[in-house]
N, CA, C and O of each residue as an XYZ file, in Angstrom:
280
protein
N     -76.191    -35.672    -47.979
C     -75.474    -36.661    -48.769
C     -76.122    -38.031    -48.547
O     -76.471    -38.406    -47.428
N     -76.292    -38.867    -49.817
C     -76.846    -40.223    -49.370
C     -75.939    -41.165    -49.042
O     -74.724    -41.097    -49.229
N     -76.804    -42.411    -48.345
C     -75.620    -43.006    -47.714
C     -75.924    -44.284    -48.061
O     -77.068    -44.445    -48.487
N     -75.051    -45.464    -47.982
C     -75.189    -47.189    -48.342
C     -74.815    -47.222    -46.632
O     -73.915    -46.730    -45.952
N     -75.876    -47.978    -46.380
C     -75.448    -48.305    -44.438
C     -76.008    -49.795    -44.533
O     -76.838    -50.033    -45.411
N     -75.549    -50.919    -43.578
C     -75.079    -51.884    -43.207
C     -76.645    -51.992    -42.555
O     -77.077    -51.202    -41.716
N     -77.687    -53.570    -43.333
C     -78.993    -53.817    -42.522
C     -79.045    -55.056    -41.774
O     -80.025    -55.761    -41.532
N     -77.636    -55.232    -41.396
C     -77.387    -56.505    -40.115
C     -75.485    -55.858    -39.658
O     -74.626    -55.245    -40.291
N     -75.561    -56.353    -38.455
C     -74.322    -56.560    -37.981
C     -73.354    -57.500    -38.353
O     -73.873    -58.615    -38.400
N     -72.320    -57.514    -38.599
C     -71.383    -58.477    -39.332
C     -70.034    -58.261    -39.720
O     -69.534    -57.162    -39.482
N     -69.498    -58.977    -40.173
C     -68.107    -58.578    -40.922
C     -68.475    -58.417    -42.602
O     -69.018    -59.159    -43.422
N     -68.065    -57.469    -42.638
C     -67.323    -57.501    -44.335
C     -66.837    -58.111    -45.030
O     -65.611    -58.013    -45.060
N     -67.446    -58.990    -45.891
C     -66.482    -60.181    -46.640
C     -66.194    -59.683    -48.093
O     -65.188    -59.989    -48.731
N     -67.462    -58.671    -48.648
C     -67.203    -58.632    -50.123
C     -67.557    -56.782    -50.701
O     -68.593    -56.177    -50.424
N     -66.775    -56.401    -51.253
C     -66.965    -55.293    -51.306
C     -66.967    -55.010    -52.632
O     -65.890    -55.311    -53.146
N     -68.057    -54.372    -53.675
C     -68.664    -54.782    -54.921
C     -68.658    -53.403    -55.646
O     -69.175    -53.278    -56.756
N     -68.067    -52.383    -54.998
C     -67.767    -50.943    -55.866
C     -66.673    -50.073    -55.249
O     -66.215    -50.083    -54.106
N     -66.397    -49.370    -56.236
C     -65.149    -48.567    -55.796
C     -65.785    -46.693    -55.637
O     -66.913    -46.260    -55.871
N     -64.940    -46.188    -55.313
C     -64.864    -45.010    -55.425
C     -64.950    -44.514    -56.805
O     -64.190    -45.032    -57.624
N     -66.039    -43.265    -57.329
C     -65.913    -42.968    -58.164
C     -67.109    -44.158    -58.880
O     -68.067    -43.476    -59.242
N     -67.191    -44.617    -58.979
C     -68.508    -45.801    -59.484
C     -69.629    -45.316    -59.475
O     -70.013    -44.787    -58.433
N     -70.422    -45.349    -60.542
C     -71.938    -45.032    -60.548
C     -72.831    -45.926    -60.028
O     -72.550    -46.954    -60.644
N     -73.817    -46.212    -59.213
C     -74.382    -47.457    -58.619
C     -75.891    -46.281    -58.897
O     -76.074    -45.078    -59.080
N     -76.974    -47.941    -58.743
C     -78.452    -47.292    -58.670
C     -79.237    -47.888    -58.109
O     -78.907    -49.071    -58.021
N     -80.649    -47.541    -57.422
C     -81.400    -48.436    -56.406
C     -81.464    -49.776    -56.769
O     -81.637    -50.085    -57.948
N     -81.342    -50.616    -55.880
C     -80.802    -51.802    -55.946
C     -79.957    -52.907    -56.135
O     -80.145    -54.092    -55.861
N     -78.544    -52.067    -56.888
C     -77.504    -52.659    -57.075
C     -76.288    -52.869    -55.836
O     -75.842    -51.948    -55.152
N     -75.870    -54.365    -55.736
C     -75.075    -55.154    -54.350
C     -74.066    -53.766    -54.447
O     -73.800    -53.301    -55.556
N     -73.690    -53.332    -53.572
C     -72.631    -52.620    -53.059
C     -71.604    -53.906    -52.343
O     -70.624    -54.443    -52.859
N     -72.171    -54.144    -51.089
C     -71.146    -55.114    -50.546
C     -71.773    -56.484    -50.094
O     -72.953    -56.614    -50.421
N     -71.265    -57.421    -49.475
C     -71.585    -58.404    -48.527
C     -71.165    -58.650    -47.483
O     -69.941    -58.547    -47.393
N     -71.864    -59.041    -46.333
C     -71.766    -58.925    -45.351
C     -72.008    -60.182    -44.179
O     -73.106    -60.729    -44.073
N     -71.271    -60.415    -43.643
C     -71.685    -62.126    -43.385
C     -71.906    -61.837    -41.806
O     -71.380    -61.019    -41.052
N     -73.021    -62.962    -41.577
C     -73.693    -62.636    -40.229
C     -74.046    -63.823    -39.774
O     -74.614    -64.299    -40.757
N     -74.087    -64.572    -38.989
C     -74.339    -66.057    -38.549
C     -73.898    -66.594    -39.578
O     -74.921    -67.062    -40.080
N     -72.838    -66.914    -40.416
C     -72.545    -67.522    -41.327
C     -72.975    -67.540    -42.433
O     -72.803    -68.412    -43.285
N     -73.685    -66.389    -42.520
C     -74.662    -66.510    -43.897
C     -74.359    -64.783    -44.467
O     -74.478    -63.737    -43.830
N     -73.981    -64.983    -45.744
C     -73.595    -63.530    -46.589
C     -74.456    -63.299    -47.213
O     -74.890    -63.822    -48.239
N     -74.868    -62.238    -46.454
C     -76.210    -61.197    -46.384
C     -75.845    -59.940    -47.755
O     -74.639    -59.727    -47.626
N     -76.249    -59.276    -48.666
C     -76.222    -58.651    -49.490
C     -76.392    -57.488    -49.036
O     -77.461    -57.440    -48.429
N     -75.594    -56.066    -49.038
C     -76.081    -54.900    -49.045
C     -76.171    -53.914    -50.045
O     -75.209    -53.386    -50.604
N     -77.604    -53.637    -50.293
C     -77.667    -52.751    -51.848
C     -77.866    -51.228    -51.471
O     -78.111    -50.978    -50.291
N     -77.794    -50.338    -52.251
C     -77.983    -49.187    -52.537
C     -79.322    -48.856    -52.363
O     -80.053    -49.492    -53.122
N     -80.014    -47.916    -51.470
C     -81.216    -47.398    -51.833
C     -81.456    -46.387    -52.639
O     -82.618    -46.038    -52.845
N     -80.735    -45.958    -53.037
C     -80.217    -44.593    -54.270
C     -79.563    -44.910    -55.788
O     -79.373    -46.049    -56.213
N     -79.270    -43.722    -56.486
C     -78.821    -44.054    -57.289
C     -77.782    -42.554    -57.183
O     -78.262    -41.494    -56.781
N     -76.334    -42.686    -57.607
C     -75.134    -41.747    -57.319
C     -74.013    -42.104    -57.809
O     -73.897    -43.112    -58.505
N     -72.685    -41.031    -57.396
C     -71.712    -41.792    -57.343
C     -70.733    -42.306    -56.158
O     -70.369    -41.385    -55.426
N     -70.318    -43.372    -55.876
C     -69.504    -43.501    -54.634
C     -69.018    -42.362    -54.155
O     -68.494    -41.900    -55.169
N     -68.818    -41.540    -53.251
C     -67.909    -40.304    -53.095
C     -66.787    -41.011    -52.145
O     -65.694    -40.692    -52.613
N     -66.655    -41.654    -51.259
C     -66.127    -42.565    -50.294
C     -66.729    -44.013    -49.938
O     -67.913    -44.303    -50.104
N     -65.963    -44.691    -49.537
C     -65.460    -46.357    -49.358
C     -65.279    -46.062    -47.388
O     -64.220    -45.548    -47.030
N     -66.271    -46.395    -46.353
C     -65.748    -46.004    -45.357
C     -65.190    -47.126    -45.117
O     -64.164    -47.007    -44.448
N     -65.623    -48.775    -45.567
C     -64.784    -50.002    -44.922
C     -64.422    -50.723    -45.723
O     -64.832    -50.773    -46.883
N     -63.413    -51.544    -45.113
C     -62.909    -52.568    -45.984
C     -63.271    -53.598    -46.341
O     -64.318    -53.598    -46.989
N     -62.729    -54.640    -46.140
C     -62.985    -56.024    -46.444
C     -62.441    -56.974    -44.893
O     -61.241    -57.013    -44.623
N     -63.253    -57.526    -44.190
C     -62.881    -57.987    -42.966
C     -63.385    -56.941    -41.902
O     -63.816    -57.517    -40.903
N     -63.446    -55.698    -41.837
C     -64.000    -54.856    -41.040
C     -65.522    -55.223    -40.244
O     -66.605    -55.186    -40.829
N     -65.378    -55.505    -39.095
C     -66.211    -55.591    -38.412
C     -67.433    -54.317    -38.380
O     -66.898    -53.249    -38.083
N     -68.817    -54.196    -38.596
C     -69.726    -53.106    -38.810
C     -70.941    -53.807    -37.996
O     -71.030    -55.012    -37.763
N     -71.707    -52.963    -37.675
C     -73.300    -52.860    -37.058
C     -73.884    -52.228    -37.752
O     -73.665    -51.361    -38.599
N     -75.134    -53.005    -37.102
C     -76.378    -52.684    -38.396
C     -76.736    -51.175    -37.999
O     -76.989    -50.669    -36.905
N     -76.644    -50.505    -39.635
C     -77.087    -48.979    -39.450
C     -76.093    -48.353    -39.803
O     -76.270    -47.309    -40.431
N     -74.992    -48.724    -39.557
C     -73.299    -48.560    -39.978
C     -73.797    -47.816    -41.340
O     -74.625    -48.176    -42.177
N     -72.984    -46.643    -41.254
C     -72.436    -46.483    -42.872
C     -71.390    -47.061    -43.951
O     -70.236    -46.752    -43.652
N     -71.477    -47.658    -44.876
C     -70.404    -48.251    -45.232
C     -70.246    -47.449    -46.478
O     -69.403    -48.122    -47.072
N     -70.469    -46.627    -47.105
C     -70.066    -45.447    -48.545
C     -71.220    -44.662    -48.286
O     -72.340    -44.932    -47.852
N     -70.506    -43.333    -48.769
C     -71.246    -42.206    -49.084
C     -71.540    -41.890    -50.586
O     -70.521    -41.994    -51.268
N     -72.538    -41.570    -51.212
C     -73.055    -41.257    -52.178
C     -73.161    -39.743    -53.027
O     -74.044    -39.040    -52.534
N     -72.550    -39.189    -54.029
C     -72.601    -37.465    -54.810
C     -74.428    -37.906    -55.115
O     -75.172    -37.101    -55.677
């Protein structure tokens, strides 16, 4: 299964697809703020969301999975 994973440590500020959503290489999934600065995390794939593992405010590390991909 492919995965959208987290390429800095940070909190979760913005979360840019839902479950069920079609996304494709390169499109923002979420944001992610890290020294004060909201870092973008995109898709290296193209799928559909199958799961949402975090929220919004959720603390994550880099490498983190944050959605799984059909």
């Amino acid at each position: 299964m492919k995965k959208i994973v987290s390429n800095v440590a940070g909190r979760v500020v913005a979360c840019c697809v839902e479950e069920g959503a079609q996304i494709g290489p390169g499109d923002e999934a979420f944001k992610v703020e890290s020294m004060k600065m909201e870092i973008p995390v995109e898709s290296e794939a193209a799928g559909r969301i199958a799961k949402v593992l975090v929220a919004v405010g959720d603390e994550v590390e880099e490498g983190q999975e944050l959605a799984l991909l059909d």
